[in-house]
FIKERO-958909 format. One record per residue: residue in three letters; x, y, z of N, C-alpha, C, CB in turn. Coordinates in Angstrom, 2 decimals, always signed. Glycine has a CB too. Layout:
ALA,X,Y,Z,X,Y,Z,X,Y,Z,X,Y,Z;
...
***
This chain:
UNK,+0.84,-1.19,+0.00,+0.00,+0.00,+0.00,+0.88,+1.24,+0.00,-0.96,+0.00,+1.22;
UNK,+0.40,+1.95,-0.72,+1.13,+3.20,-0.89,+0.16,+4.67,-0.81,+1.87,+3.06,-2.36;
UNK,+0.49,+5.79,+0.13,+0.25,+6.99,+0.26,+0.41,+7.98,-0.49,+0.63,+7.23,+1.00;
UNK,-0.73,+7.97,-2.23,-0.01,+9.43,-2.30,-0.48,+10.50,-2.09,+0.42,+9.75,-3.30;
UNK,+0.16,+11.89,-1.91,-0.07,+13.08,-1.71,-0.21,+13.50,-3.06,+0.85,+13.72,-0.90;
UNK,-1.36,+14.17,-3.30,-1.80,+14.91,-4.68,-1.07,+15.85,-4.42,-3.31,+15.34,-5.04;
UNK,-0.48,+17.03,-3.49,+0.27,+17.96,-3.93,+1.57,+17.63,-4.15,+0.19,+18.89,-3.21;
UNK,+2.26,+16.37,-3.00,+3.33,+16.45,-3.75,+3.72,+15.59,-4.81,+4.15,+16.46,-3.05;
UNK,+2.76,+14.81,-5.43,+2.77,+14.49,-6.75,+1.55,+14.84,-7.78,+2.98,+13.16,-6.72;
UNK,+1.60,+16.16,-8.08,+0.79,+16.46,-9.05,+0.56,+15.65,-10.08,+1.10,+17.42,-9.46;
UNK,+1.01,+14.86,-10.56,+0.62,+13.93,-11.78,-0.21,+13.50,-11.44,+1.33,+12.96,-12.30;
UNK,-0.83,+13.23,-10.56,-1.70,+12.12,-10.61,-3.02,+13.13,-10.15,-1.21,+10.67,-9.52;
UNK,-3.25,+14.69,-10.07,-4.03,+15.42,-10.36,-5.44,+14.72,-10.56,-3.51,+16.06,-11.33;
UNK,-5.24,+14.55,-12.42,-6.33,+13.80,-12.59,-7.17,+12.67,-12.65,-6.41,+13.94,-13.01;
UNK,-5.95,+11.99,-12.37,-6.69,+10.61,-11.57,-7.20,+11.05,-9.70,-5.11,+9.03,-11.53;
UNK,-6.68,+11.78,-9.58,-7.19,+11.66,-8.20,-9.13,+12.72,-8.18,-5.57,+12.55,-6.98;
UNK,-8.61,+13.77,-9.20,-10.35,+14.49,-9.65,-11.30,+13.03,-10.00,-10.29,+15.80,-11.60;
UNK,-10.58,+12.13,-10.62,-11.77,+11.08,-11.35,-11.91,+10.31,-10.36,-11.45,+10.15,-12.75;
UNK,-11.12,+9.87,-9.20,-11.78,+8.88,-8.75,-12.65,+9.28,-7.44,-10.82,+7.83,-8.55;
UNK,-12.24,+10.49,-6.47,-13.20,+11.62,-5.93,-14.70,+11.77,-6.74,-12.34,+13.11,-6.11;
UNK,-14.61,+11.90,-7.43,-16.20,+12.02,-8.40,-16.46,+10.52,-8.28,-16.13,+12.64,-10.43;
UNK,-15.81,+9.43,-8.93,-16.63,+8.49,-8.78,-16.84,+8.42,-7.32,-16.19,+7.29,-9.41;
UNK,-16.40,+8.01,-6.21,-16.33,+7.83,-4.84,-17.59,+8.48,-4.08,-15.02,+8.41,-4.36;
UNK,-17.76,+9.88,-4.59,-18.79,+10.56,-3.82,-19.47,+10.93,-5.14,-18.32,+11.85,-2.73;
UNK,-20.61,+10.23,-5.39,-21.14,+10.91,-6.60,-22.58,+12.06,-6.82,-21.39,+9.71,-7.39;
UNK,-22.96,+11.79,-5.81,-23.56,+12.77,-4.99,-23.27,+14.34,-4.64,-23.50,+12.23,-3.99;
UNK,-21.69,+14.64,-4.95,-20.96,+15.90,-4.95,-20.73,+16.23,-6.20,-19.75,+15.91,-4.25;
UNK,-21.14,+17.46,-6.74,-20.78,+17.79,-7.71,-19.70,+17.81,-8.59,-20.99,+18.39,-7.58;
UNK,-19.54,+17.13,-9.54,-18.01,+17.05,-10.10,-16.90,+18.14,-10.25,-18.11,+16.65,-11.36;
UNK,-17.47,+19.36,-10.41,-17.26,+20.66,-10.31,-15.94,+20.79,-8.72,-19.06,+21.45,-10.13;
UNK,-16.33,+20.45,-8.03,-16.18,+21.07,-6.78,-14.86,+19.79,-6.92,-17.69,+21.15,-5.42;
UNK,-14.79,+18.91,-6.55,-13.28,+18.02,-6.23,-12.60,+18.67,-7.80,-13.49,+15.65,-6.14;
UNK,-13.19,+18.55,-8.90,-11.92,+19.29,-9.46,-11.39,+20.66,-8.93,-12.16,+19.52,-10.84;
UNK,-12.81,+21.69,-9.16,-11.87,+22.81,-8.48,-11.56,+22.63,-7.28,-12.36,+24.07,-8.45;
UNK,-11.55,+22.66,-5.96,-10.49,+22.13,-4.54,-9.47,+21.06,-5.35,-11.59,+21.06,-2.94;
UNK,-9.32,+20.02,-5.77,-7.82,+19.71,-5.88,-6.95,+20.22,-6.82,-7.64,+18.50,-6.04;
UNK,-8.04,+20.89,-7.83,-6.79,+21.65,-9.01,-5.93,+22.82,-8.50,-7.56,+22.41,-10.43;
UNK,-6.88,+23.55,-7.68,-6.13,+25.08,-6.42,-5.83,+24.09,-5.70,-7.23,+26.58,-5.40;
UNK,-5.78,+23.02,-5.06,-4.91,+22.71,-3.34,-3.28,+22.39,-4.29,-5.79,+20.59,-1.99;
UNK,-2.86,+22.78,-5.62,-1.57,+22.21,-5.77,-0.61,+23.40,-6.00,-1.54,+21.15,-6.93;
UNK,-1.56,+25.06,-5.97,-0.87,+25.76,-5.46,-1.45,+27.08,-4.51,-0.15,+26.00,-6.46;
UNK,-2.15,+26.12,-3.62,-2.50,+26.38,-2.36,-0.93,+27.42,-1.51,-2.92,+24.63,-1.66;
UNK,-0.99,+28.48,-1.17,-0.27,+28.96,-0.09,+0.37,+28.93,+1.22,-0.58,+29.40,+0.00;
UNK,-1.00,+27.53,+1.71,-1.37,+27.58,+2.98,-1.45,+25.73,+3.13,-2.90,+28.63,+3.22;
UNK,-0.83,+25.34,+4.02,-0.86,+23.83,+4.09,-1.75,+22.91,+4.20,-0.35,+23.50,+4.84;
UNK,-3.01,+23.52,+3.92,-4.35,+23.13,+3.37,-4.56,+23.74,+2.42,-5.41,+23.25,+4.10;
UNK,-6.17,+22.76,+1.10,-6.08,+21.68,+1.27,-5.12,+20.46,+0.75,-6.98,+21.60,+1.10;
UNK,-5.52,+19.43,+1.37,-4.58,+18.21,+1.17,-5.35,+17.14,+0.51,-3.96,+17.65,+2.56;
UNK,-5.19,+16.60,-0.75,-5.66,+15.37,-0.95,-5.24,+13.95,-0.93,-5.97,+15.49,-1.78;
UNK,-5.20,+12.54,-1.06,-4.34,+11.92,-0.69,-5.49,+10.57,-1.72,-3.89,+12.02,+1.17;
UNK,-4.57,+9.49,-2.16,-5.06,+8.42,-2.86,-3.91,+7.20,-2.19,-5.04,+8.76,-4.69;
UNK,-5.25,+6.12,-1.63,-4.65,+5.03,-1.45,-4.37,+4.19,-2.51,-5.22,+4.47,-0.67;
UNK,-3.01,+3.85,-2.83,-2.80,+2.85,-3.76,-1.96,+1.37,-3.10,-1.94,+3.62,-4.94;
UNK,-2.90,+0.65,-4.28,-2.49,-0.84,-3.95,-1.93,-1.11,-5.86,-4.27,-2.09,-3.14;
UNK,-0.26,-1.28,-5.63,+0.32,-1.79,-6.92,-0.34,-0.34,-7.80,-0.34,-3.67,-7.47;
UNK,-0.88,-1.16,-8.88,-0.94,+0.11,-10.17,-2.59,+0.66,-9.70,-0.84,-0.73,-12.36;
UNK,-3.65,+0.09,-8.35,-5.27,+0.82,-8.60,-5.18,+1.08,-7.43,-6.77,+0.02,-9.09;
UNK,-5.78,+2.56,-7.46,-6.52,+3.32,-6.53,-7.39,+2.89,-5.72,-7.07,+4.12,-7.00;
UNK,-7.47,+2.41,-4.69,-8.39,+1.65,-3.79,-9.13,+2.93,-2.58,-7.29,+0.26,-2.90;
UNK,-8.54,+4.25,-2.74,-9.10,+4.65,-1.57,-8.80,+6.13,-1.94,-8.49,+3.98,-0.15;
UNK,-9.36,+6.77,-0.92,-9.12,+8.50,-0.98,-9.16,+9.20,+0.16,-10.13,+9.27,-1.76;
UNK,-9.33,+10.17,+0.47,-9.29,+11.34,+1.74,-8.78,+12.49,+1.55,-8.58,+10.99,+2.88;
UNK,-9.30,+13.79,+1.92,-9.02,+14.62,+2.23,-8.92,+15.35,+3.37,-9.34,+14.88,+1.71;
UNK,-7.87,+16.56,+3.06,-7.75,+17.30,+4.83,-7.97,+18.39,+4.59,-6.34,+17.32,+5.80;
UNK,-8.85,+19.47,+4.92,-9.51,+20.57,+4.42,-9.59,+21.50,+5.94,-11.09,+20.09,+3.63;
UNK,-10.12,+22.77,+5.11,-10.21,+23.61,+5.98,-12.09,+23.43,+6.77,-9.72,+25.11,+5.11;
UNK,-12.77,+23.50,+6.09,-14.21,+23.21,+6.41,-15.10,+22.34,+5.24,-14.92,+24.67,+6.65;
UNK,-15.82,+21.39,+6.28,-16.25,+20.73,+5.45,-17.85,+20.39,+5.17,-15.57,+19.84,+5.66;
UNK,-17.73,+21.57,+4.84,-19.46,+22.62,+4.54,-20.22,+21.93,+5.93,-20.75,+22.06,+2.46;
UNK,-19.58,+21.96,+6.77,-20.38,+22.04,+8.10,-20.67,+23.60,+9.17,-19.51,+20.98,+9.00;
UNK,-21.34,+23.40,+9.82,-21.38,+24.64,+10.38,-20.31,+25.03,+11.73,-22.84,+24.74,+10.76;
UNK,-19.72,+24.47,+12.33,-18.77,+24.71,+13.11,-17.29,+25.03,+12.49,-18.81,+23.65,+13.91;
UNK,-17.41,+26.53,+11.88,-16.42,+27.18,+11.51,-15.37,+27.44,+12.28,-16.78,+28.07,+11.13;
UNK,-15.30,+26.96,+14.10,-14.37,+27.15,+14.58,-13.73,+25.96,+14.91,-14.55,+27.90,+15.39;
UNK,-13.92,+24.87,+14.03,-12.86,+23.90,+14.16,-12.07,+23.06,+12.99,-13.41,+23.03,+14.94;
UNK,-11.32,+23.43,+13.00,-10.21,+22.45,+11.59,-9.23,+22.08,+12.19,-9.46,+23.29,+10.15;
UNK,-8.67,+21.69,+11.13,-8.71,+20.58,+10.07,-9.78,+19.74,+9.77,-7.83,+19.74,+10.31;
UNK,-10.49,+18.88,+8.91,-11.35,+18.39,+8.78,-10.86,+17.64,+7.75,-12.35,+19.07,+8.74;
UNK,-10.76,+15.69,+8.22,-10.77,+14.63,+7.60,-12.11,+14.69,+6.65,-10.65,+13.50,+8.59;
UNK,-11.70,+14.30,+5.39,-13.52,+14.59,+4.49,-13.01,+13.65,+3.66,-14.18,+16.41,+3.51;
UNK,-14.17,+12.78,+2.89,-14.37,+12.15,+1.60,-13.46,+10.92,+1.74,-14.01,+13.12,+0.31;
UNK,-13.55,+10.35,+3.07,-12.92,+8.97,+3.44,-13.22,+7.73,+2.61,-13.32,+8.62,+4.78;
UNK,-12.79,+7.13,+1.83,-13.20,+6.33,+0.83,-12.35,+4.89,+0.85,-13.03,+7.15,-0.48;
UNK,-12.85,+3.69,+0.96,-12.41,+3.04,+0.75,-12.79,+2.03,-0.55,-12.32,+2.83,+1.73;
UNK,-12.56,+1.47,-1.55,-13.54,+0.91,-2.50,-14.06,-1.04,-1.58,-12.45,+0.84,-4.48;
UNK,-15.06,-0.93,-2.13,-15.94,-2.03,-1.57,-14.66,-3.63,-1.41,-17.55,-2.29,-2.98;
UNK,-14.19,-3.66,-2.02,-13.71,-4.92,-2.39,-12.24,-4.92,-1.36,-13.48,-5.03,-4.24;
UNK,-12.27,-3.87,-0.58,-11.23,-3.58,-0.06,-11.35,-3.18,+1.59,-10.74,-2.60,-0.93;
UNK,-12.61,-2.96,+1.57,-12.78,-2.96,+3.19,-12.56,-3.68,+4.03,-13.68,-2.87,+3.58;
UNK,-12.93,-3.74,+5.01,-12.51,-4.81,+6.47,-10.93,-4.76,+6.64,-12.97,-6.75,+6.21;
UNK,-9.85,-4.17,+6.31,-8.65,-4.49,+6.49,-7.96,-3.48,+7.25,-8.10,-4.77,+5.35;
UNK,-8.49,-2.46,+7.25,-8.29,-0.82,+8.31,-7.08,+0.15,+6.93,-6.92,-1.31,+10.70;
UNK,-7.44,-0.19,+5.67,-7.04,+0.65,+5.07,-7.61,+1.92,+5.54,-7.17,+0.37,+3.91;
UNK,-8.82,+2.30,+5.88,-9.02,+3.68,+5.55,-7.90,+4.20,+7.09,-11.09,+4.23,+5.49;
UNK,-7.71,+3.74,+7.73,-6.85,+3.81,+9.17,-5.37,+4.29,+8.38,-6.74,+1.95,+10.22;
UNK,-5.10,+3.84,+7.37,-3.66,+4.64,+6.67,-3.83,+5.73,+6.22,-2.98,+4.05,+5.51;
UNK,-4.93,+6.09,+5.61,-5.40,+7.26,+4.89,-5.44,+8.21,+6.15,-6.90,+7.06,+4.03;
UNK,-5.91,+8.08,+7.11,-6.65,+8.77,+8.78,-5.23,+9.36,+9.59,-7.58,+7.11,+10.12;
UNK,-4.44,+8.02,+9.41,-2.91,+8.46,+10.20,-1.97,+9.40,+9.40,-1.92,+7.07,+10.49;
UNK,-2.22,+9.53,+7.73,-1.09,+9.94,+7.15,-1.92,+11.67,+7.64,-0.71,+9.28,+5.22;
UNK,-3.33,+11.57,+7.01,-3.50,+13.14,+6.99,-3.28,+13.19,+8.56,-5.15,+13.85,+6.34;
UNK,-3.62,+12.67,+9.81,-2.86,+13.15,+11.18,-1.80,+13.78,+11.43,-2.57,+12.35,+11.83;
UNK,-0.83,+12.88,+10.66,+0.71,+13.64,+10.36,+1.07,+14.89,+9.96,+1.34,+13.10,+9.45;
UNK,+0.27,+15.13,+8.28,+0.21,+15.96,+7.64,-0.65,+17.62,+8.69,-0.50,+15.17,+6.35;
UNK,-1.48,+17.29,+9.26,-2.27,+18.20,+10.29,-1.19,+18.64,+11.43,-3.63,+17.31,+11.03;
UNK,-0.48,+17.59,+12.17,+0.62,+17.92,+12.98,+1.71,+18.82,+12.53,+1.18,+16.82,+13.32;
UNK,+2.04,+18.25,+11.45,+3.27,+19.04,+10.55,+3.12,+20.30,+10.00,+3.65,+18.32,+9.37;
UNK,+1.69,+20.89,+10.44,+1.05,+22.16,+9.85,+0.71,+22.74,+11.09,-0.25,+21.99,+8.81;
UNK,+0.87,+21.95,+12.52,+0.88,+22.79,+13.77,-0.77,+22.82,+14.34,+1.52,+24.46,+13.36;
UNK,-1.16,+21.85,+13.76,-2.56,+21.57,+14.56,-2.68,+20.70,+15.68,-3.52,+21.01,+13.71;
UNK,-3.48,+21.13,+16.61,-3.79,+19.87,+18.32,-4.52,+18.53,+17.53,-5.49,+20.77,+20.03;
UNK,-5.29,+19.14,+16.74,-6.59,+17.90,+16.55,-6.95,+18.08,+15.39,-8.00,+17.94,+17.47;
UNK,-7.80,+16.99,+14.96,-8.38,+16.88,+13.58,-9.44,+16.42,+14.13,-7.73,+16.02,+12.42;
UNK,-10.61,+17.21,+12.84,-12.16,+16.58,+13.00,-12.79,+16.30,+11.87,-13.14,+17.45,+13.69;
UNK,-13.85,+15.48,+11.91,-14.53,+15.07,+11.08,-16.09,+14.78,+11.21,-13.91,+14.20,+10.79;
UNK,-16.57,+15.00,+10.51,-18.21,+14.61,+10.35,-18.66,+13.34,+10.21,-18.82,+15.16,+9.23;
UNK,-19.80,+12.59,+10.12,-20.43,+11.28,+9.58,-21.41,+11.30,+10.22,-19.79,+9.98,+9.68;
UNK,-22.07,+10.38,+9.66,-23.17,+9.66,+10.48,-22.84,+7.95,+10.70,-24.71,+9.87,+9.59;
UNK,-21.69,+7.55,+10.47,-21.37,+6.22,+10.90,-20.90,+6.58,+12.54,-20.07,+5.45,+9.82;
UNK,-21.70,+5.27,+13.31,-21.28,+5.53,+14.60,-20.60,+3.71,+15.13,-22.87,+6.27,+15.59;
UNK,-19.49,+4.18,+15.45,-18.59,+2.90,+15.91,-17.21,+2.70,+14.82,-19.68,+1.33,+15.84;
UNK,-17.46,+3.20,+14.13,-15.98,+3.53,+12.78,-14.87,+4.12,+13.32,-16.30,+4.74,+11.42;
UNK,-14.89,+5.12,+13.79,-13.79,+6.31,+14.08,-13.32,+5.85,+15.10,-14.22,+7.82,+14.31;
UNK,-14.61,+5.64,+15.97,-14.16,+5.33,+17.29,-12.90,+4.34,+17.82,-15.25,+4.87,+17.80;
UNK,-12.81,+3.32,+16.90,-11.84,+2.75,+16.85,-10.51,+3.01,+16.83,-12.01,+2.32,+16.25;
UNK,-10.58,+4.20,+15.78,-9.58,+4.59,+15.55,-8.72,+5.85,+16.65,-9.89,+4.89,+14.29;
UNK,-9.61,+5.96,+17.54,-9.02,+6.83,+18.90,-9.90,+8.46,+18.64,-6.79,+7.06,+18.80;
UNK,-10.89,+8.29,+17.79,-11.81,+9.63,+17.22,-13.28,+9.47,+18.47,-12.45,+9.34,+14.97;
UNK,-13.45,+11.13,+19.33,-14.44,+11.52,+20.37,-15.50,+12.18,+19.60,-13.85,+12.47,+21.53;
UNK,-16.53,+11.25,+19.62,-18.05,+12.47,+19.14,-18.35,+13.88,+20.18,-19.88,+11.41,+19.33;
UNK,-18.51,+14.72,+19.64,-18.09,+15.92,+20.73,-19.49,+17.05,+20.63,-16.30,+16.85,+20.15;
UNK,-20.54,+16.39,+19.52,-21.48,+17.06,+19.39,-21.92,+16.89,+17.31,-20.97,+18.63,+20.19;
UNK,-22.86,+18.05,+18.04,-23.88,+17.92,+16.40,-23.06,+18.87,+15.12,-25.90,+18.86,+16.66;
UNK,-23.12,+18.92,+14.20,-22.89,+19.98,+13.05,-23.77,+19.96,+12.19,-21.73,+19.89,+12.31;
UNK,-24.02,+21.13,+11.57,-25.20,+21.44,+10.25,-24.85,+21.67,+9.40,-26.08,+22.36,+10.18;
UNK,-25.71,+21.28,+8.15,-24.94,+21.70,+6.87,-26.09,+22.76,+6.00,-24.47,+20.11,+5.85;
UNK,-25.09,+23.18,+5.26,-26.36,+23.82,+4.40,-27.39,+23.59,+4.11,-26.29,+24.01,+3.52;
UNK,-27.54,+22.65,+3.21,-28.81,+21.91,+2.79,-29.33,+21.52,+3.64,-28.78,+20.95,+2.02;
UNK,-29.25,+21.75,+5.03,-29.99,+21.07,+6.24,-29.94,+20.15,+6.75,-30.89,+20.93,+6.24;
UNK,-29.08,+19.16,+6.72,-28.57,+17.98,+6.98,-27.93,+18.16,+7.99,-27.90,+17.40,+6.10;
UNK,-27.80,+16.95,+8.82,-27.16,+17.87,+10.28,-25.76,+16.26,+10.48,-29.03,+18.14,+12.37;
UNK,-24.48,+16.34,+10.86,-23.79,+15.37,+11.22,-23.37,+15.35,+12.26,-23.04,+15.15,+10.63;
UNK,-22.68,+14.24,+12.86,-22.06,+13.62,+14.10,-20.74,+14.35,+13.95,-21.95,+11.88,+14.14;
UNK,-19.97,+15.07,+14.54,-18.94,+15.68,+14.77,-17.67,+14.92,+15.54,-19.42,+16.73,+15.39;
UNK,-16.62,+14.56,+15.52,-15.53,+13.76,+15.89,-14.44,+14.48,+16.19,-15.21,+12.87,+14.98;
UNK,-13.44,+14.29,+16.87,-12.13,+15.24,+17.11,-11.06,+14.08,+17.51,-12.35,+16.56,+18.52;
UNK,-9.49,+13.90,+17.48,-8.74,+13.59,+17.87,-7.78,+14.70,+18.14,-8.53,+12.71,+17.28;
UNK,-6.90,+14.03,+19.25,-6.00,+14.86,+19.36,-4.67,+14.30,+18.75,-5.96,+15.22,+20.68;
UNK,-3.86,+15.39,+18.25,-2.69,+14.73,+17.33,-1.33,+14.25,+18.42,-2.10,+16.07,+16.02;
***
């Protein structure tokens, strides 16, 4: 298994826009291209995208963002668009994807990282505290998570 960083390997740009769209298809295609085409000359050490690879296929994804159209604007980093592909679950890949952006969040001088869902018993595993509610635009409301780095 291998970690890559879309910024620091831009080549893989557009494989990482195509498989974000497939992954969440529900999100406008629009939006993962524009956020990862600007996160590669982003200013600011967000955002971060990242593709799990196994040999030559993409098995997974994640991002580390500043907000993740939730309403609690006073907390980032924000783990988003955790993806693992079906045929590949049960093995705690998405747990590589979770630890690298941890790193990446530390190395940018953050306490904690958070994240949204409505899966309850996932994170938790992974050492992630539900700490309350968040809202989204469209009215949708999620489970809120925090670790400390």
């Amino acid at each position: 298994m291998k970690i890559i960083s879309v910024r620091k390997t831009p080549e893989f740009k557009d494989e990482a826009i195509a498989y974000f769209q497939k992954s969440w298809p529900d999100v406008l295609p629009v939006i993962y291209e524009d956020c990862i085409s600007h996160s590669l000359t982003a200013k600011n050490a967000l955002p971060q995208w990242y593709l799990l690879r196994n040999e030559d296929h993409i098995i997974g994804c994640a991002g580390l963002i500043t907000n993740d159209f939730i309403s609690r604007g006073d907390l980032y980093p924000w783990i988003n668009a955790l993806f693992i592909d079906k045929m590949h679950r049960g093995n705690a890949y998405g747990a590589l994807l979770i630890d690298y952006a941890k790193r990446d969040a530390k190395a940018a001088g953050f306490e904690y990282v958070y994240l949204c869902t409505e899966h309850i018993g996932y994170y938790e595993k992974y050492g992630f505290q539900y700490i309350g509610k968040g809202y989204h635009p469209w009215g949708g409301a999620s489970r809120i998570y925090e670790i400390e780095l």
